[in-house]
C-alpha positions as CSV (number, residue, x, y, z in Angstrom):
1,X,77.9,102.5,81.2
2,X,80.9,104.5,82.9
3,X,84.5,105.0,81.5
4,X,85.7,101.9,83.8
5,X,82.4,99.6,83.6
6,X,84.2,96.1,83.2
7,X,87.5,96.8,85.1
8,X,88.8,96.0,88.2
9,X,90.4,98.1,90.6
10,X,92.6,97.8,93.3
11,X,93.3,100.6,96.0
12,X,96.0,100.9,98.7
13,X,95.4,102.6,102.0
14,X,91.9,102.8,100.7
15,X,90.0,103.2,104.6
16,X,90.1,107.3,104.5
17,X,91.0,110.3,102.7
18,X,92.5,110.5,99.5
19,X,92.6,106.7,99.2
20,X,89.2,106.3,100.0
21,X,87.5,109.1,97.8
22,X,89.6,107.8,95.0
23,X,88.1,103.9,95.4
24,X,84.5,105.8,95.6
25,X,85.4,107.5,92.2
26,X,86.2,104.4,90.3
27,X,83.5,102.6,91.5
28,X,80.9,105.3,90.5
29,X,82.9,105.3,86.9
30,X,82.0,101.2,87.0
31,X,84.7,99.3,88.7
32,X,84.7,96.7,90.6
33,X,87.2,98.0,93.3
34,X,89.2,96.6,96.4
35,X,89.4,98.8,99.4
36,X,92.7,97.9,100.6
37,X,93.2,98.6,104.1
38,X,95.9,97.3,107.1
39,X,94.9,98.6,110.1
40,X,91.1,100.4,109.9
41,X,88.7,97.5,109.3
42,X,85.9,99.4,110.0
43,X,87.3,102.7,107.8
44,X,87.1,100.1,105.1
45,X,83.9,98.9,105.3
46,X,82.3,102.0,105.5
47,X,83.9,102.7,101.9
48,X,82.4,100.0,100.5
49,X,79.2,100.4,102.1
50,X,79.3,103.8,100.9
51,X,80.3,102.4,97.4
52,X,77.5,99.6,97.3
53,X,74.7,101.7,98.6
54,X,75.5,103.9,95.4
55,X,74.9,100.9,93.3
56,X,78.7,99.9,92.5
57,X,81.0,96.8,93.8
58,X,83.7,96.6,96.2
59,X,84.8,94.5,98.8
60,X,87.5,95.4,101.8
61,X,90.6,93.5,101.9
62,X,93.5,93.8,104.7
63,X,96.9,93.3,103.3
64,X,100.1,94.9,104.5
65,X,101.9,95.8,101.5
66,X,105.4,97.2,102.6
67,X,105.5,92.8,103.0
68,X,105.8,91.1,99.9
69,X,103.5,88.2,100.9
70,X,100.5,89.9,101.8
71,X,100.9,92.2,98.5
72,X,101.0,89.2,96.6
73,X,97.8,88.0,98.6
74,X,95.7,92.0,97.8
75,X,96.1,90.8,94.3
76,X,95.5,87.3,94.6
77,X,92.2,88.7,96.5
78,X,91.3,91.2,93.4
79,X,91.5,88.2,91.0
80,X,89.9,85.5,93.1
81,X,87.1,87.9,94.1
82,X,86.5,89.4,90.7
83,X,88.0,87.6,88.2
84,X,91.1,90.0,87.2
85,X,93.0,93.0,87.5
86,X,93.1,96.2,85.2
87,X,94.2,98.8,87.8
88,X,96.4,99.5,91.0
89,X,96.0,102.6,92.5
90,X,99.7,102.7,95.0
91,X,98.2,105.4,97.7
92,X,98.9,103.8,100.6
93,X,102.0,105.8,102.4
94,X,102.9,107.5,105.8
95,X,104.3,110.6,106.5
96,X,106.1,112.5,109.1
97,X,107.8,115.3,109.6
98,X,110.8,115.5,111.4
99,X,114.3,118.2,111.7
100,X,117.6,116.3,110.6
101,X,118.4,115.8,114.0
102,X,115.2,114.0,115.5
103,X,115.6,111.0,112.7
104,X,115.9,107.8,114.0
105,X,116.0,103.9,112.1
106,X,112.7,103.8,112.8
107,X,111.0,106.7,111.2
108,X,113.7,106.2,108.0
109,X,111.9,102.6,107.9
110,X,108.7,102.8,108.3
111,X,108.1,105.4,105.6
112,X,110.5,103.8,103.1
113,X,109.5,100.5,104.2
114,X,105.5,101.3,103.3
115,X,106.1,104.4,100.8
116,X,108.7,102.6,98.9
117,X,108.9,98.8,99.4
118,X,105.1,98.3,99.5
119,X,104.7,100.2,96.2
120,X,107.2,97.7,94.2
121,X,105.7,95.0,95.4
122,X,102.2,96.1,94.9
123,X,103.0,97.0,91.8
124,X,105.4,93.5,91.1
125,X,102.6,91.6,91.9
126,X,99.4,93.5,90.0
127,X,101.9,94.1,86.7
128,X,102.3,89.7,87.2
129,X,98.4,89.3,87.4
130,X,97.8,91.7,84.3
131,X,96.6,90.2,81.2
132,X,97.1,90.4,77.3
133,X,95.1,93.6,77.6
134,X,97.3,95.3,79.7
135,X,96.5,97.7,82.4
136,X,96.8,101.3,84.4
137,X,99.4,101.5,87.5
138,X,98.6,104.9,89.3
139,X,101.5,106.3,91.8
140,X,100.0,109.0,94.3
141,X,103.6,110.8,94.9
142,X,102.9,114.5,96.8
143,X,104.2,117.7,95.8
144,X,106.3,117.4,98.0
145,X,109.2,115.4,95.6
146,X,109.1,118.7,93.5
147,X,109.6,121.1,96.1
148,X,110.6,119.6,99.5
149,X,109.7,121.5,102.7
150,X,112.3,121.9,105.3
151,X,111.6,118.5,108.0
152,X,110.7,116.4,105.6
153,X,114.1,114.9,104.0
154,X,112.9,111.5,104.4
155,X,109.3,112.0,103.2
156,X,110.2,113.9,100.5
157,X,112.7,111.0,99.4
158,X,110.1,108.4,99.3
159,X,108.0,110.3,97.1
160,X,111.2,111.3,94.6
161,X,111.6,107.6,94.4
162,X,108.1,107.3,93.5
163,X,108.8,109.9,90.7
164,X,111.7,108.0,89.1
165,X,110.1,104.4,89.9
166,X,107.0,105.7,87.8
167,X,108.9,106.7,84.7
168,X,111.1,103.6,85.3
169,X,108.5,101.3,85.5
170,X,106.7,103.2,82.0
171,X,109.7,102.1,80.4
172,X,109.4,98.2,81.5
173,X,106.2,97.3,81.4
174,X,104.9,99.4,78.0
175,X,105.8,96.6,75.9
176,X,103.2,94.8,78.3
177,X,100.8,97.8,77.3
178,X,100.3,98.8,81.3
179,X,100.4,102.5,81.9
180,X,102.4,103.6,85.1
181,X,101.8,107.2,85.7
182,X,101.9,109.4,88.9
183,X,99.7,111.7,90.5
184,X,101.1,114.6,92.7
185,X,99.0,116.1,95.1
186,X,99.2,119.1,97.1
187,X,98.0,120.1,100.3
188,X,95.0,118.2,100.7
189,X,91.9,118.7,103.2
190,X,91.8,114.8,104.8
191,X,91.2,113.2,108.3
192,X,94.9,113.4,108.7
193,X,95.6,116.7,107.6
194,X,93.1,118.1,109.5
195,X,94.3,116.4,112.6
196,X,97.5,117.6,112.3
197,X,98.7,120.2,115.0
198,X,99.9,122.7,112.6
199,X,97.7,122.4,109.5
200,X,95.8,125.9,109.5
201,X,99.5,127.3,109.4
202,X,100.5,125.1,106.5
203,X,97.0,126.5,104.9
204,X,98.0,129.9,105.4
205,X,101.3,129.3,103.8
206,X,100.6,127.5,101.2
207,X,97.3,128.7,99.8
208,X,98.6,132.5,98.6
209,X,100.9,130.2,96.2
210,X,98.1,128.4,94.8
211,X,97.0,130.2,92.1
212,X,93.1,128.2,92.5
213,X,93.3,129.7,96.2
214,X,92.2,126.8,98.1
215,X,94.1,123.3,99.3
216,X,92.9,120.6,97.8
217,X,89.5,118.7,98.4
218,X,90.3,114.3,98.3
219,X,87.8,114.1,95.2
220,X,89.9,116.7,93.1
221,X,92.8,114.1,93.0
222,X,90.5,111.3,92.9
223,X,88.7,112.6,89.2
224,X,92.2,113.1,88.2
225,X,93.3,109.2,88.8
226,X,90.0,107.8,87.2
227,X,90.9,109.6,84.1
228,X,94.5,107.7,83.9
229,X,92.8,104.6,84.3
230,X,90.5,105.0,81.6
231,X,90.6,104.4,77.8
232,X,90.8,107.9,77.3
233,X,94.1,107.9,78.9
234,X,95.5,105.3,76.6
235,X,98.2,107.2,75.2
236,X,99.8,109.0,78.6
237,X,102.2,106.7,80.4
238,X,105.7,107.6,82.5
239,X,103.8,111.4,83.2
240,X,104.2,112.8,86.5
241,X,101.2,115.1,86.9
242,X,100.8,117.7,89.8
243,X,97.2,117.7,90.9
244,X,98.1,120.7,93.2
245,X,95.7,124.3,91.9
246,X,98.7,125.0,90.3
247,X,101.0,125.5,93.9
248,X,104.4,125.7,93.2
């Protein structure tokens, strides 16, 4: 039996990278997991394929979390298809980086809107499906609400306000014995890294502060988040935990 055999897991933005590699590692601990996904059917149901041909359970469900409805509906799905909830993993975000300048409505929105909105809600509707027993909420926040790189002002505020919703949210829903803790990557080797235009200069920058001299693989931060939503984890809530080599 694995560390989460019984449990049910839900993932956000769950189709690729760090989302997907994280659904992958909860299922291979013994979850039953949802791959969350809003625009990459396909991404998503090669997860679970992935996840099912290893012998574990999932099953892909589209839901738009930055509106409240279709959060409500993710969750509704987790229960209905499995029979509960024990964990939400919030990974689902955008990012984009942008001088002072450049920003518009539009890119403020759409990363607060899915960074931001979507994880309260996600997380207002999986803390109301909960039971007695309580449960794990998992934030994945970046490295970059600790230090904040020059462009990123609005990024790097959605992912502060993960920090403090985290600890906030610790505070409320103890008493309800669900965990809400936070998981800060760094730099991280993914499909959307890699396709951005200057990401072998952000390796060469940032790897000679990393005192593990290497960015990040998806399955270093996934390990990471199965641990918090195991038993062994019972006793950490409100942490915000840098999953970064040690890059500061």
């Amino acid at each position: 039996m694995g560390k989460l055999t019984g449990k049910v897991a839900v993932v956000t933005g769950a189709s690729k990278g760090i989302g997907a590699a994280i659904a992958q590692e909860l299922a291979k601990d013994g979850a039953s997991v949802i791959v969350n996904y809003a625009s990459s059917a396909q991404g998503a149901e090669a997860v679970v394929a992935k996840i099912e041909a290893a012998g574990g359970k999932a099953k892909a469900v589209r839901a738009d979390v930055s509106k409240p409805a279709e959060a409500q509906q993710l969750i509704d799905a987790a229960v209905s298809g499995f029979g509960r909830i024990d964990i939400l993993v919030n990974n689902a975000a955008v990012y984009e980086f942008l001088p002072l300048q450049q920003i518009t409505e539009a890119h403020f929105d759409r990363m607060f809107n899915l960074n931001v909105r979507g994880l309260v809600f996600a997380t207002q509707a999986a803390a109301g499906a909960m039971g007695d027993e309580g449960g794990s909420i998992i934030n994945i926040g970046s490295m970059a609400s600790l230090t904040p790189p020059p462009g990123g002002v609005v990024y790097s505020a959605t992912k502060g306000a993960l920090d403090v919703i985290t600890k906030s949210l610790a505070g409320e829903l103890g008493p309800k014995k669900i965990l809400v803790n936070a998981v800060l990557p760094g730099p991280v080797e993914t499909e959307g890294a890699q396709s951005m235009a200057d990401w072998d200069q952000f390796k060469t920058m940032l790897v000679p502060r990393t005192p593990l001299g290497r960015v990040g693989q998806p399955r270093d931060i996934a390990t990471v988040v199965s641990f918090l939503a195991s038993e062994d984890a019972g006793w950490i809530t409100g942490q915000i935990i840098a999953a970064a080599g040690g890059l500061s």
